[in-house]
C-alpha positions as CSV (number, residue, x, y, z in Angstrom):
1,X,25.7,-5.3,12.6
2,X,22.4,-7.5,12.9
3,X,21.3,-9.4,10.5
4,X,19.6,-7.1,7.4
5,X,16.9,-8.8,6.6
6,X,14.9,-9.5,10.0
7,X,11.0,-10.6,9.8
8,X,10.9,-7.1,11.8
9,X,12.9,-4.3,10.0
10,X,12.3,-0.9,11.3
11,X,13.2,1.1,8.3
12,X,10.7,-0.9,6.5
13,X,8.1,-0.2,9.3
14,X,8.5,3.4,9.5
15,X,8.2,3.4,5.4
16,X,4.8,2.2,6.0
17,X,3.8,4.9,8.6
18,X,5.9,7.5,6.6
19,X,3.7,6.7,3.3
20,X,0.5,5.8,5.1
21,X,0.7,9.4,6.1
22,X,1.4,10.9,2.7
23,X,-1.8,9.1,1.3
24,X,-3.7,10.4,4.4
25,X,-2.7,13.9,3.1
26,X,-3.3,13.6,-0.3
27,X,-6.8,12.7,0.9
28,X,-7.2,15.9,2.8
29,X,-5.7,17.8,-0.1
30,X,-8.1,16.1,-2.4
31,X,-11.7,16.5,0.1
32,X,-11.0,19.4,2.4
33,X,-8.9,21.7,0.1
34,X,-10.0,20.4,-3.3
35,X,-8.2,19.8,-6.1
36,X,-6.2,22.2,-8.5
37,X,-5.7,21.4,-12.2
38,X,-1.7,21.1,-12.8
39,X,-0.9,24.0,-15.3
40,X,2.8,23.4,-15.6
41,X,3.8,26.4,-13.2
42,X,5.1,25.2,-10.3
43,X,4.0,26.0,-6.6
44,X,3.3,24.7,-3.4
45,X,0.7,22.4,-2.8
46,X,-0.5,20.2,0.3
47,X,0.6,16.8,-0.7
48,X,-0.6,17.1,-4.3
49,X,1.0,14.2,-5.2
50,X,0.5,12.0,-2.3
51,X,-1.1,9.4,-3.6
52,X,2.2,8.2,-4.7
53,X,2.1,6.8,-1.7
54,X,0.2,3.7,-3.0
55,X,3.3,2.9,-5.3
56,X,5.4,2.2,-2.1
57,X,2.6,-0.8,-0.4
58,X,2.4,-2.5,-3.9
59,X,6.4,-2.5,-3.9
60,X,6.6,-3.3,-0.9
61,X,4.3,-6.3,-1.1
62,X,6.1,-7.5,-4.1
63,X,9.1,-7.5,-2.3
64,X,7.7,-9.7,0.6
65,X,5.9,-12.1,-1.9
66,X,9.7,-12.6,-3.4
67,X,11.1,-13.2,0.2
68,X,8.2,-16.0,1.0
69,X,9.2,-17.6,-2.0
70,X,12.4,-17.6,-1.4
71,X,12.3,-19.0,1.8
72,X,9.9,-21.7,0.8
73,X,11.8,-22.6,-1.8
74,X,14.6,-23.0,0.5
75,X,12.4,-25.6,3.0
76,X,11.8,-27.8,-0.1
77,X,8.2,-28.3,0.4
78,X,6.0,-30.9,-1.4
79,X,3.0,-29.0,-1.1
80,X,2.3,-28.2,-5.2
81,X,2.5,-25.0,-6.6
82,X,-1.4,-24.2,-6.5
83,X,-1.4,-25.1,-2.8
84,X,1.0,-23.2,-2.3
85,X,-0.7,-19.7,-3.8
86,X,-3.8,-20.7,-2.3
87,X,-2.5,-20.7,1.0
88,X,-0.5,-17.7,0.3
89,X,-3.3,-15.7,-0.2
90,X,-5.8,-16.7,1.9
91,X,-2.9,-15.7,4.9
92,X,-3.0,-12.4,2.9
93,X,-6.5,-12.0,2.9
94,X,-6.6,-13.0,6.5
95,X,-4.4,-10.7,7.7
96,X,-6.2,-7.6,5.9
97,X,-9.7,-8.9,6.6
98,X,-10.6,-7.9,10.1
99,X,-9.3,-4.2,9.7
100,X,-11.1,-4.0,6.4
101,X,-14.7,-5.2,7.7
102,X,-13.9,-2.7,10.9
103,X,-13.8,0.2,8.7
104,X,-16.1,-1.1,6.3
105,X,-18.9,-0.9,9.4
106,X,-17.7,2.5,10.2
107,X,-18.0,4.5,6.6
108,X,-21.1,2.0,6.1
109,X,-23.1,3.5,9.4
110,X,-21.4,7.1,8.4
111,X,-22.6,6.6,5.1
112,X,-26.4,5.9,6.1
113,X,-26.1,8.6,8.8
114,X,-25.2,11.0,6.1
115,X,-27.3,10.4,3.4
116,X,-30.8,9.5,5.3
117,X,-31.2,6.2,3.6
118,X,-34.2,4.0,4.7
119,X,-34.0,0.8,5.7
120,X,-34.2,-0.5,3.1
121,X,-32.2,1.7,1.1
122,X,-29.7,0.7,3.7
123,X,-30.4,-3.2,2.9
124,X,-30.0,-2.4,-0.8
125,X,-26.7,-0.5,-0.5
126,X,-24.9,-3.4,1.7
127,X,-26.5,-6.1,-1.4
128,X,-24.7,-4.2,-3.5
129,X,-21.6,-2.9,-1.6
130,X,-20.6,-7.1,-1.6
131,X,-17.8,-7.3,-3.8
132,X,-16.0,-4.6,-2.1
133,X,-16.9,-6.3,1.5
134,X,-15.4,-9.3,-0.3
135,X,-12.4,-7.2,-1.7
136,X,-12.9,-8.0,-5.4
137,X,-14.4,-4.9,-6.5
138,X,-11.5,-4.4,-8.7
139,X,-12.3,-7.5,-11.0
140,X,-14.8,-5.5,-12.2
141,X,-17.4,-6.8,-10.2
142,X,-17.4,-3.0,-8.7
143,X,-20.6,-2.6,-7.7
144,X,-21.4,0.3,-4.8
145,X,-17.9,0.9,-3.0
146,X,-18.1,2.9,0.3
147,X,-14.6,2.8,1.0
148,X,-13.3,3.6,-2.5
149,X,-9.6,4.0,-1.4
150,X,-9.5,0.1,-0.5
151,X,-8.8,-0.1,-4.3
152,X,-5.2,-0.7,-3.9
153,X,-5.8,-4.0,-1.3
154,X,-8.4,-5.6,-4.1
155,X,-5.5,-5.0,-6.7
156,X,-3.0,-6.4,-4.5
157,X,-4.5,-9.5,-3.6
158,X,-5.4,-10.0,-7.5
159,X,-1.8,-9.6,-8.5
160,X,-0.5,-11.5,-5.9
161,X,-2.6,-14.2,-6.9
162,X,-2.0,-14.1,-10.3
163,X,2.0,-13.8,-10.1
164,X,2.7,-16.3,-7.4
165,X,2.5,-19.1,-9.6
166,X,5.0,-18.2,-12.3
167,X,7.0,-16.6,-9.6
168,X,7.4,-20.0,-7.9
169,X,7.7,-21.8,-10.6
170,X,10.7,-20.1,-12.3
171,X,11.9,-18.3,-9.3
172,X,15.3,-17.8,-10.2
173,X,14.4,-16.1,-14.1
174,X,11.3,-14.8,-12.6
175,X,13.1,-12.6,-10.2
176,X,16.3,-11.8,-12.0
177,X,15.2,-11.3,-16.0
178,X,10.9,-11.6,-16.0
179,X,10.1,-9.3,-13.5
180,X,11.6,-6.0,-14.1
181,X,11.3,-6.7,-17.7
182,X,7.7,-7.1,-18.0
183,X,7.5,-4.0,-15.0
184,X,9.2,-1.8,-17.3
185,X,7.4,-2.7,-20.4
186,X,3.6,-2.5,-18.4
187,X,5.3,1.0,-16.8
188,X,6.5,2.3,-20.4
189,X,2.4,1.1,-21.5
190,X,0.8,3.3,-19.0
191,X,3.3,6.5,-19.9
192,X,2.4,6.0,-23.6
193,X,-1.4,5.7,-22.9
194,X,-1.7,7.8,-20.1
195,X,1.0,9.8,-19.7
196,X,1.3,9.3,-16.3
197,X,1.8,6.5,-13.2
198,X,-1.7,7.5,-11.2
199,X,-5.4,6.8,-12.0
200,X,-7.8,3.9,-10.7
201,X,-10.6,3.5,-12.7
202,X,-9.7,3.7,-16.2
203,X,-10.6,0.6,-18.2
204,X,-7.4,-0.6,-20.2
205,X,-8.3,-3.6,-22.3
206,X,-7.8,-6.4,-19.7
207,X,-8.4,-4.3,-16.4
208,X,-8.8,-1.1,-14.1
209,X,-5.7,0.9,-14.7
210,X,-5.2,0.4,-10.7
211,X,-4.9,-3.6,-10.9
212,X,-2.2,-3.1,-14.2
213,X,-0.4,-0.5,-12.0
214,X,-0.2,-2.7,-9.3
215,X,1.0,-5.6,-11.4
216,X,4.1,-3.5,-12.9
217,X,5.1,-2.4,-9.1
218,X,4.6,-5.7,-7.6
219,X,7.2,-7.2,-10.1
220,X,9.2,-4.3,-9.8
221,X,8.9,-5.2,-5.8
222,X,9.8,-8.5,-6.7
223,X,13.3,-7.2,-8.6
224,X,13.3,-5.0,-5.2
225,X,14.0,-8.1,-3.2
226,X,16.8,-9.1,-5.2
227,X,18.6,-5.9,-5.1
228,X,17.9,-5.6,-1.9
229,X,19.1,-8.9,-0.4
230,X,22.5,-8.6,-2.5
231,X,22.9,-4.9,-1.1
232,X,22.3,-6.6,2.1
233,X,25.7,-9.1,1.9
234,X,27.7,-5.9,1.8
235,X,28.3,-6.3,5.5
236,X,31.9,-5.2,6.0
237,X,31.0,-1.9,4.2
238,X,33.4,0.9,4.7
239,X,32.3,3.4,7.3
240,X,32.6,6.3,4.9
241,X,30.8,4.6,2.3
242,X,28.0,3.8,4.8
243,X,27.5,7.2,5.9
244,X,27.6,7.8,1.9
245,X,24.3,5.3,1.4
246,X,22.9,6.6,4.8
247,X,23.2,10.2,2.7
248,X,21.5,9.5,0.0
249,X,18.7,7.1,2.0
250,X,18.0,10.7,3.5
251,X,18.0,12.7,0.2
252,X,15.4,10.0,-0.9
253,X,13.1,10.8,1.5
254,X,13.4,14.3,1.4
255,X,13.3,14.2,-2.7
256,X,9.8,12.3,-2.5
257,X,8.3,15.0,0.0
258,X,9.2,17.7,-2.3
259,X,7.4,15.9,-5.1
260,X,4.6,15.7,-2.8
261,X,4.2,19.3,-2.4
262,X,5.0,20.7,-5.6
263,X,2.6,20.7,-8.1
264,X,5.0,19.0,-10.7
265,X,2.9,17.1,-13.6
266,X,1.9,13.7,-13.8
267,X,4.5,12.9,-16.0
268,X,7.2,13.4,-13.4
269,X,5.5,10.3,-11.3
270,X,7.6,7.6,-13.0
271,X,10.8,9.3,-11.3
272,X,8.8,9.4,-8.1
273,X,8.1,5.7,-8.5
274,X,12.1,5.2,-8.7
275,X,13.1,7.1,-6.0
276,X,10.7,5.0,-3.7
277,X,12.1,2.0,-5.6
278,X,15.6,2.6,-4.6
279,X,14.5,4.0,-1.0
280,X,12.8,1.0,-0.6
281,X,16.1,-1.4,-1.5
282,X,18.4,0.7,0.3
283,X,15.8,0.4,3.6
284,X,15.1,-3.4,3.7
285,X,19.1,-3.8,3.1
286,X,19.7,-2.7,6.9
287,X,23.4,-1.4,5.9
288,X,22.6,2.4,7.0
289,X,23.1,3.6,10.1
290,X,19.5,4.4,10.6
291,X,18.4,0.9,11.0
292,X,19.4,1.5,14.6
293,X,17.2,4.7,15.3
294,X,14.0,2.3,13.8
295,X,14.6,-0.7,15.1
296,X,12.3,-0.5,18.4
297,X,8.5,-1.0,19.8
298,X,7.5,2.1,19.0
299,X,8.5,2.3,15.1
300,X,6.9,-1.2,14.9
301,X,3.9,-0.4,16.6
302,X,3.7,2.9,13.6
303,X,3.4,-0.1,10.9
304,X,1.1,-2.0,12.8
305,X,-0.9,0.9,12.5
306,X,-0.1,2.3,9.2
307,X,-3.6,-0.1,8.0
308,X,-5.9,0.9,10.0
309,X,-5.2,4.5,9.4
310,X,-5.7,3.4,5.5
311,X,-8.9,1.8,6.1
312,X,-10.6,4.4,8.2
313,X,-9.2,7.8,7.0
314,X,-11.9,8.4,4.8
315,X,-14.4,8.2,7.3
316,X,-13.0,11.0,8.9
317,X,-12.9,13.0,5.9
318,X,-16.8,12.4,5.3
319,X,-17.5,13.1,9.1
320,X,-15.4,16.2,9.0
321,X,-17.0,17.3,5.9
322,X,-20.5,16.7,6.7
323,X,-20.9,17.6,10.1
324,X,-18.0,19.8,10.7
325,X,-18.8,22.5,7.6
326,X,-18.1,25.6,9.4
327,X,-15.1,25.5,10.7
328,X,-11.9,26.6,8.3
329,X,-10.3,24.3,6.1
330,X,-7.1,24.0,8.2
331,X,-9.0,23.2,11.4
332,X,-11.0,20.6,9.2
333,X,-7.3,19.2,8.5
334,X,-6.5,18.8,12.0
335,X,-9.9,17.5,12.6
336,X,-9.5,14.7,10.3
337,X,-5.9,13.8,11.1
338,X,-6.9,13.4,15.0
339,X,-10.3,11.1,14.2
340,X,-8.2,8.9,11.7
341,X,-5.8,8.1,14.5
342,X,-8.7,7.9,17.3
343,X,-10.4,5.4,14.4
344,X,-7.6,3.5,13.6
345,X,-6.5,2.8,17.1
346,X,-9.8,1.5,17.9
347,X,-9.5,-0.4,14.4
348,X,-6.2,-2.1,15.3
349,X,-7.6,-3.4,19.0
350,X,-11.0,-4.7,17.7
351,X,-9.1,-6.0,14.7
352,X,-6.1,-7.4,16.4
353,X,-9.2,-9.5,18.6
354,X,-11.0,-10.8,15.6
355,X,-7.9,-11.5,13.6
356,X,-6.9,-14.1,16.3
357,X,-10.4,-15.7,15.9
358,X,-9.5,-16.0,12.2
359,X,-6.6,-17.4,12.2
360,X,-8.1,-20.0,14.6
361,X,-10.4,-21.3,11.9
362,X,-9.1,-24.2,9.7
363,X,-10.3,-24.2,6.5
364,X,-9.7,-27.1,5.6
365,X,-13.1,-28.7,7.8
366,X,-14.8,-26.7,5.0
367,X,-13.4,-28.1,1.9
């Protein structure tokens, strides 16, 4: 069997394709269908729920901030702790920068096409629109977000920076005892407040309900990585109990489809959020059997894209919209799904260029 946990594992890349779809979705549920209040009955429903999707990138990116620890940890640097962080999410940021700015240009222009500014309505709007160029909108600082969706990377790269330093620090109690503790006590916060996972923009004492979200499910990524890595060790595994876990890996998947679809309430997003928890560990473990059907170019080259699509899909939903009003809904669908993939494909090759002229610069001339 190789080794579980590769830099490259394809379960994990197809996750990221697999979810980065289920948000595109929920997006064309949300602006092409429009929205339906969730009376309690149940029914079919385009990908109501799809913006569960979101739950699966913040655990996701707990779960790799554990494994860079880890593995720092183990090289013994001397690099203190706040170098460390710094550096940690500044790679972060670099890596998440080009394709942000690329579809910040395109919903920017789309967004001036559309509404007939002026010039300098159009100078105005980018003035204001700097925090989110900057991806700090969700400090607070919100000021005029084109690309509203991008929430979850400005709550990302707070958290991250925020947890890194206690996570490094006490790595060992961190991961095994403070994480999932405090996940579970920020999750049972939101149920009791809320009453349910979902929602951005709420104000909850100390922050957007989107940056506290992703807090909770970046530790509970965190806890993720444990599991995960000890699941992993289990390498003489039985064949019939592999095929067992392979089972239920599939049942996952098909369980968080279903949610999708069916208009379930909001409460029922916490059991979501632990079936993509527990898909998640199982995936990044590498004992199933389908770690061999992912493993290749193709499913890799799916995650590579999986960010672009994020970053441009609601351009195509405000071209579609705007300039695309007669057709029917379902063409409108099909409509959108081709453009994002046209956008982000053009996204990843422009990005992938000016990404390399990033990483070229050193940082360190400037300090």
């Amino acid at each position: 069997m190789k080794k579980s946990c590769i830099e490259k594992n394809g379960n994990i890349e197809f996750l990221r394709f697999f979810f980065c779809l289920i948000i595109l979705f929920f997006h064309m549920e949300k602006y092409v269908l429009g929205e339906i209040p969730l009376d309690g009955t149940l029914k079919y429903r385009f990908f109501l729920h799809g913006s569960i999707g979101v739950e699966f990138f913040f655990l996701l990116s707990g779960l790799l901030l554990a494994r860079h620890v880890d593995n720092i940890r183990k090289k013994k640097t001397k690099e203190s702790v706040g170098e460390e962080t710094s550096k940690y999410v500044v790679k972060k940021y670099k890596s998440i920068f080009p394709y942000h700015i690329i579809g910040f240009i395109i919903i920017f222009i789309l967004s001036i096409l559309v509404n007939k500014y002026t010039v300098t309505e159009s100078f105005m709007a980018l003035i204001d629109s700097i925090p989110g160029i900057l991806l700090i909108q969700m400090t607070g600082f919100m000021g005029t977000v084109f690309n509203h969706i991008e929430w979850y990377l400005s709550s990302m790269l707070i958290g991250i920076a925020v947890i890194y330093p206690f996570l490094r620090k006490y790595y060992d109690t961190f991961v095994k005892y403070i994480a999932p503790l405090v996940a579970l006590l920020i999750l049972g916060y939101l149920y009791f407040e809320t009453g349910k996972l979902t929602g951005v923009m709420k104000w909850m004492v100390i922050g957007y309900k989107g940056t506290i979200r992703g807090v909770a499910e970046l530790l509970l990524g965190i806890f993720g990585y444990y599991l995960g890595t000890e699941l992993s060790k289990l390498k003489k595994l039985p064949k019939k109990f592999k095929a067992i876990i392979t089972l239920i890996e599939f049942l996952l998947y098909v369980s968080i489809i279903i949610f999708c679809v069916i208009s379930f309430t909001s409460r029922y997003e916490f059991y979501a959020l632990l079936a993509i928890f527990v898909l998640l560990i199982i995936s990044y473990s590498g004992i199933t059997y389908s770690i061999k059907v992912f493993n290749n170019k193709f499913i890799y080259f799916l995650g590579r894209l999986s960010l672009p699509i994020y970053v441009t899909q609601l351009s195509s939903i405000i071209f579609v919209n705007n300039y695309l009003i007669n057709y029917s809904n379902e063409v409108k669908m099909i409509f959108v799904f081709v453009i994002t993939i046209v956008l982000a494909l053009i996204t990843m090759v422009v990005g992938d260029i000016l990404k390399k002229r990033i990483d070229k610069i050193d940082l360190k001339k400037y300090c």
